[in-house]
N, C-alpha and C positions, 0 to 999 in steps of 0.2 A: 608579121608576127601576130597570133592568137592569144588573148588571154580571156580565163572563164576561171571561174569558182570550180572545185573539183568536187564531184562528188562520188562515194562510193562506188565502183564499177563491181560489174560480176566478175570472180575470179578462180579460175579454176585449178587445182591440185600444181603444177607446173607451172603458175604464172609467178615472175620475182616482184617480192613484195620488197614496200621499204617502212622506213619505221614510222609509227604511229605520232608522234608529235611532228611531222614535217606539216611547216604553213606554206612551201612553195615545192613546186618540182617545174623547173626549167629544163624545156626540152628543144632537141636539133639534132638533125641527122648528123651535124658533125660539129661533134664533143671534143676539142683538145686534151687530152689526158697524157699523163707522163709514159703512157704504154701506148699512144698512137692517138689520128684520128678517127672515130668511132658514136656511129649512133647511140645515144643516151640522153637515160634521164635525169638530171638531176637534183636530188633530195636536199632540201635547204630546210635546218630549225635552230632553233637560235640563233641566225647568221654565220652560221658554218655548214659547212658540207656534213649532212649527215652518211649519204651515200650518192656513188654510181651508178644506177641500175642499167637497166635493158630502156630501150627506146620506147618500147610499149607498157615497161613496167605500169602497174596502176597507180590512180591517184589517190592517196589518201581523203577522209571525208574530212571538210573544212579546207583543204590546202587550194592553194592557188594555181592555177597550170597555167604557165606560157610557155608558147611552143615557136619557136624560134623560125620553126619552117628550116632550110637549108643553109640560112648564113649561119657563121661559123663562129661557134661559142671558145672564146679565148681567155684561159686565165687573166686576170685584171693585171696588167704593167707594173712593174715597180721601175720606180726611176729613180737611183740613189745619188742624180747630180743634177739639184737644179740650183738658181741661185735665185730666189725668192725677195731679196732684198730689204725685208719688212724687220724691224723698224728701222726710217731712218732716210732710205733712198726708196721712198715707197713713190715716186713720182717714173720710176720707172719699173717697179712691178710693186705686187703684197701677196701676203695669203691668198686673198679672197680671189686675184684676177688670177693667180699663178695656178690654185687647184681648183676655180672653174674650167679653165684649159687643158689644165691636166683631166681633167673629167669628160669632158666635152671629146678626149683625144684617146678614151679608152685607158687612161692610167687612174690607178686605186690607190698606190700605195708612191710617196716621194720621201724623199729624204733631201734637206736643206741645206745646203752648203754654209757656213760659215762665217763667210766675207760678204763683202758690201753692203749688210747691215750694220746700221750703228746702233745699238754697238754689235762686232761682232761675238762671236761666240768662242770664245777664250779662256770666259772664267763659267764658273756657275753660276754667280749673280744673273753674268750676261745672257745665260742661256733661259733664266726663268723670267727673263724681262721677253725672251722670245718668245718662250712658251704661253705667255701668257696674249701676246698680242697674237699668235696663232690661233687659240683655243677658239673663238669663236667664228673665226672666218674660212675654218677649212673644212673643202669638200669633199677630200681625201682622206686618208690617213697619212699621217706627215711626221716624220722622226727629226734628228737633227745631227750633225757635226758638230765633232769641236774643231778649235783649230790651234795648230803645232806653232808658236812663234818665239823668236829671241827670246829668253827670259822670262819663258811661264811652263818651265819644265813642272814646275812645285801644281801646277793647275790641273793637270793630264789628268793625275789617278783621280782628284773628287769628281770631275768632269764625267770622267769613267763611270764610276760608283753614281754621277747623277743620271744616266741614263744615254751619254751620246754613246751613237753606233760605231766611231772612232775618229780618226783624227786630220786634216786636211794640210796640209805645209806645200808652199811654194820652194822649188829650186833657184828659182830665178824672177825680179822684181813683179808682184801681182796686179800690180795697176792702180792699189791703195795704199794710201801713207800709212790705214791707221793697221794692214795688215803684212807686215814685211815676209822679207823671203829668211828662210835658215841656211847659213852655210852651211859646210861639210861638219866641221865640228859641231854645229847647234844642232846638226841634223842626227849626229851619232848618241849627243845627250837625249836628246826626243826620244830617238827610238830607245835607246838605252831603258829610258824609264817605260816607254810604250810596253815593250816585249817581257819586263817585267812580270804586267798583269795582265800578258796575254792578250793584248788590244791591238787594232789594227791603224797602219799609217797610211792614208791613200794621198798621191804627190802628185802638185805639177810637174812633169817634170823636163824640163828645160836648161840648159849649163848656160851660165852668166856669162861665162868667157865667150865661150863661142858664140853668144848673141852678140856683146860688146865689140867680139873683131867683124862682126860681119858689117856687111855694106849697108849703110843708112841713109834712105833717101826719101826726102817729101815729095809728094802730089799722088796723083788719082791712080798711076802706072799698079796694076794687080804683080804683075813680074816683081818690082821694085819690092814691094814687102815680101814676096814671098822670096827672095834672097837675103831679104833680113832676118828672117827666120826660120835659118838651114836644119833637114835631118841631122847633123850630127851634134847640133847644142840637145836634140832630144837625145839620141842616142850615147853621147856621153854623160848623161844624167843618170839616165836609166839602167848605166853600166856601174857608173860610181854606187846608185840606189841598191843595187843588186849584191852589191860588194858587203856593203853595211847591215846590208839582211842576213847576208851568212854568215857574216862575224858575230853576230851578235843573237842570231838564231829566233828574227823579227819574222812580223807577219807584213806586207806592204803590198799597196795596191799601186798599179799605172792608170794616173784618170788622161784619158780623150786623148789614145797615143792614135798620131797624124803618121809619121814615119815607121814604112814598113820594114826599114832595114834593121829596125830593132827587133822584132820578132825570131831572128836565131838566137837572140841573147837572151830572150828571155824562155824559150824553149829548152837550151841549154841551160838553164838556171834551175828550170824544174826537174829536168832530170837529175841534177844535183841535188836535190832534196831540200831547195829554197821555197818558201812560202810566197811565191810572187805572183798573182791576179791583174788584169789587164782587163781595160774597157775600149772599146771606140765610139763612137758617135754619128747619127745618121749623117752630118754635115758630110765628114768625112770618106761614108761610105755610099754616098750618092751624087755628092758634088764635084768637079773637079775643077783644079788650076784653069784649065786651056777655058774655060764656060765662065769665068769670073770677068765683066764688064770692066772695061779702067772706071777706075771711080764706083763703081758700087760694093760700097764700104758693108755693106747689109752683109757681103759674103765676110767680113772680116772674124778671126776668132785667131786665137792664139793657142797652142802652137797652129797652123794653117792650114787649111784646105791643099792640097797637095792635087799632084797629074796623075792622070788619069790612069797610068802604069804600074804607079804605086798602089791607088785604090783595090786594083784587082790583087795584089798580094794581100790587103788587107782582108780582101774577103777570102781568100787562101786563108790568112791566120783562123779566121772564123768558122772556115769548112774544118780543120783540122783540129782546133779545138785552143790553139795560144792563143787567140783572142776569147776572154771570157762570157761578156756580154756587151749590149747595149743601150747607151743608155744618153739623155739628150743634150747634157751640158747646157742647159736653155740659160743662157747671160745676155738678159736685155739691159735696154738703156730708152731714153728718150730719143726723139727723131733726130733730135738739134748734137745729138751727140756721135750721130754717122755725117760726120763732115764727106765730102767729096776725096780729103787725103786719105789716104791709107797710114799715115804714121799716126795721125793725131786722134785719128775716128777712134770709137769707143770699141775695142774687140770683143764678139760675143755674137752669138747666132742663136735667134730667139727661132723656139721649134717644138715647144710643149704638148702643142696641140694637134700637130703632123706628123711627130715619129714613127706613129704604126704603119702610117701609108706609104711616108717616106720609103722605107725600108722593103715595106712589104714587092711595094713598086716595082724595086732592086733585086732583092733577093727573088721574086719566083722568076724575075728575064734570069738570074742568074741559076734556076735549075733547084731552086731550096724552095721548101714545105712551108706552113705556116707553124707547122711541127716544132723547124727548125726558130721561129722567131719567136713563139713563144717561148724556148729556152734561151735564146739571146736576149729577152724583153722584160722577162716576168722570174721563171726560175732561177735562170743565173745571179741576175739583182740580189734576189730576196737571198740567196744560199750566202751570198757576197755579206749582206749586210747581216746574219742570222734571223730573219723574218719569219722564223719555222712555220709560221701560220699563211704565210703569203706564199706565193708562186707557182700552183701548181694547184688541179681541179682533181681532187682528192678526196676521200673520207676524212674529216680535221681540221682540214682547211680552213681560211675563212671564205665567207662567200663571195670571193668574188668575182667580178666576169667585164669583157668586153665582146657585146656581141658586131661581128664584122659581117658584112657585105662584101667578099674580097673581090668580085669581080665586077664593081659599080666603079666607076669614076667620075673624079671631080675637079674643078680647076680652083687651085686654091688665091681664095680674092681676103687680102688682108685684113677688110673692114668684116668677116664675119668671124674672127681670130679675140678669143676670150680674153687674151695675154691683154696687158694695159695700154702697150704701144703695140698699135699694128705696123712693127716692121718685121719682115721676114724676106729672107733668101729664097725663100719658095714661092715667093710670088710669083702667079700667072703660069707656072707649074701643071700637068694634069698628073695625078695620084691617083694608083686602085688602092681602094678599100676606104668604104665607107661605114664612119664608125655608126650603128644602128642605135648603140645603148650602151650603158656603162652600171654594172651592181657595185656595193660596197655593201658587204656582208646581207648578203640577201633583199636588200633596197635599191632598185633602181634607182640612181642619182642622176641622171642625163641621159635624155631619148632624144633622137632627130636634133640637135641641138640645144632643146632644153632644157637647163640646169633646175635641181632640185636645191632645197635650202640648205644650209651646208649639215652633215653628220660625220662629219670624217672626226678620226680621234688622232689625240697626240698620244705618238709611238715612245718606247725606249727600249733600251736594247734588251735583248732575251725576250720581246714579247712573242 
């Protein structure tokens, strides 16, 4: 990558100009844009996309030029599932480690899950207690969740009105005391009030029953948990979920669905004229059951890592369009909390910082574009969360970018991993695509691994 001070060029009658207050024009033969991959330039002033021009368009006088040369300029990520954990269980992530990694991994824009903060994010108080311990350690821009639980139906709408992007509920026990799960009824009042003001409900979604009857067994055996937690405790949630959205004429998200025999149900939902949105997750869509070591608890996450046969349906829901996007679900913990068992270890697959390559990996052996990942990675996210300003390399936009290497590979070693515990399921791994750089609104925040000091701003909805 080139960069120079731009100064006035000669320009003739035919050449596309861009507008006069740009301080950057970022250029590369191949420009991700929502109409294809395409050599361009692009016009950055005040931190938004002023324009797309032509490749050779000229440089304005005072603006900055870098020229990317041929890796591949990608809308910046949004990630609307991490679990951040800050304040409270900051021992096993925060702010600061969570959106350096996210930076470090090509993501610009996250949105913070709820739980495993103390406190979590339930009320308004509890949400300005986060925002505040956010404000000065993120690298990103960073929004946040609320979340759905027994008896804070009365919290929903200020929560709303205070800026969360919507609302988080367990179907089935989440793995915190201070965070329960909603039955069917607490789940019909939530949304009741949700769909009210028009707000969205995104759900674990898991049936309690069918966890409780299934088979429960300790030690290292990978088989053993993954019978403990069968497609159809997802699949019967997801069917009850879908019920309750058309009763009541809600909006509802599926976060991190593992099981692809849900996907006729919720294809069939949409043609019914149901508000229903689906995520999946690189774990998911790269790893499989048969590849999980007995004992290595790293691969653990709930609902599971599933075989290899189901994965490719998954990436069917994704070519056809019922799987919406992707995004990383990154639920870390401390080392001491991946015990050797599969029942007692901590579930959660830290991945903040490998998503893009993960994936990228996958999807081009699987015959998909980067076309296709940036609408799985970036677009989708942001349209999901309303981030009008996020997802896509547009005139409005904001500026931002991940610039990729897609055909460099790297062998991923946990000690150079941002996240605060270096454990990950992708150890030892080799990944294409090497993240070269990361913008947030016109600023480089992270080159070659680099981190910049933090500028990311706190998000809230409608921005």
């Amino acid at each position: 990558m080139s960069e120079v001070d731009g100064a006035e060029p000669v320009r003739t009658q035919t050449e596309q100009t861009v507008p006069a207050d740009v301080t950057l024009v970022l250029r590369s033969t191949r420009v991700v844009t929502p109409e294809g991959t395409r050599p361009a330039s692009i016009a950055v002033a005040a931190g938004r996309i002023a324009e797309v021009a032509a490749h050779d368009a000229p440089v304005p006088a005072g603006a900055r030029l870098v020229d990317a040369g041929d890796d591949v300029v990608l809308p910046g990520l949004v990630d609307t599932h991490v679990h951040v954990n800050d304040p409270g269980r900051t021992a096993w992530e925060g702010f600061w480690t969570a959106t350096r990694a996210a930076a470090a991994g090509g993501i610009t824009t996250l949105l913070d899950m709820p739980l495993n903060s103390l406190p979590p994010t339930t009320t308004v108080d509890h949400l300005r207690v986060k925002q505040e311990v956010a404000r000065p350690k993120a690298h990103v821009d960073t929004g946040f969740w609320g979340g759905a639980l027994p008896g804070n139906v009365k919290d929903l709408r200020p929560l709303h009105d205070a800026g969360v992007f919507g609302f988080k509920c367990f179907l089935s026990p989440s793995g915190v005391e201070e965070f329960p799960e909603l039955d069917q009824e607490q789940l019909a009042r939530s949304l009741a009030e949700i769909a009210g003001f028009d707000g969205l409900l995104i759900v674990h979604a898991e049936d309690p029953h069918h966890l409780a009857a299934a088979p429960q067994q300790t030690g290292p055996k990978y088989a053993d948990f993954l019978a403990s937690r069968p497609r159809d405790a997802e699949n019967t949630a997801i069917g009850n979920l879908i019920a309750q959205a058309e009763r009541l004429g809600a909006r509802v998200h599926v976060l991190h669905l593992s099981s692809s025999d849900a996907l006729p149900l919720i294809a069939d939902a949409r043609r019914r004229g149901v508000a229903v949105t689906v995520e999946s997750c690189p774990h998911f869509l790269t790893l499989t059951a048969e590849e999980v070591p007995d004992g290595a608890t790293e691969f653990k996450c709930c609902p599971p890592i599933r075989e290899a046969a189901n994965q490719d349906l998954l990436w069917q829901g994704l070519a056809d369009g019922t799987i919406d996007c992707i995004v990383s679900d990154h639920s870390p913990c401390t080392t001491d909390l991946k015990t050797p068992d599969f029942a007692s270890a901590w579930g959660g697959i830290s991945s903040l910082q490998l998503g893009l390559p993960a994936i990228w990996t996958e999807a081009r052996r699987r015959g998909h574009t980067l076309d296709d990942v940036a609408r799985w990675m970036s677009t989708a996210p942001a349209k999901l969360a309303g981030l009008h300003r996020k997802g896509a390399i547009e005139a409005g936009r904001d500026a931002d970018f991940a610039i990729l290497a897609p055909d460099e590979t790297f062998t991923v070693d946990p000690a150079r991993l941002h996240h605060r515990n270096q454990v990950t399921a992708y150890a030892g791994r080799t990944l294409a695509g090497v993240v070269r750089s990361t913008w947030l609104r016109g600023v480089r925040i992270a080159a070659d691994g680099d981190l910049a000091e933090p500028t990311g701003r706190l998000l809230e909805r409608n921005h």
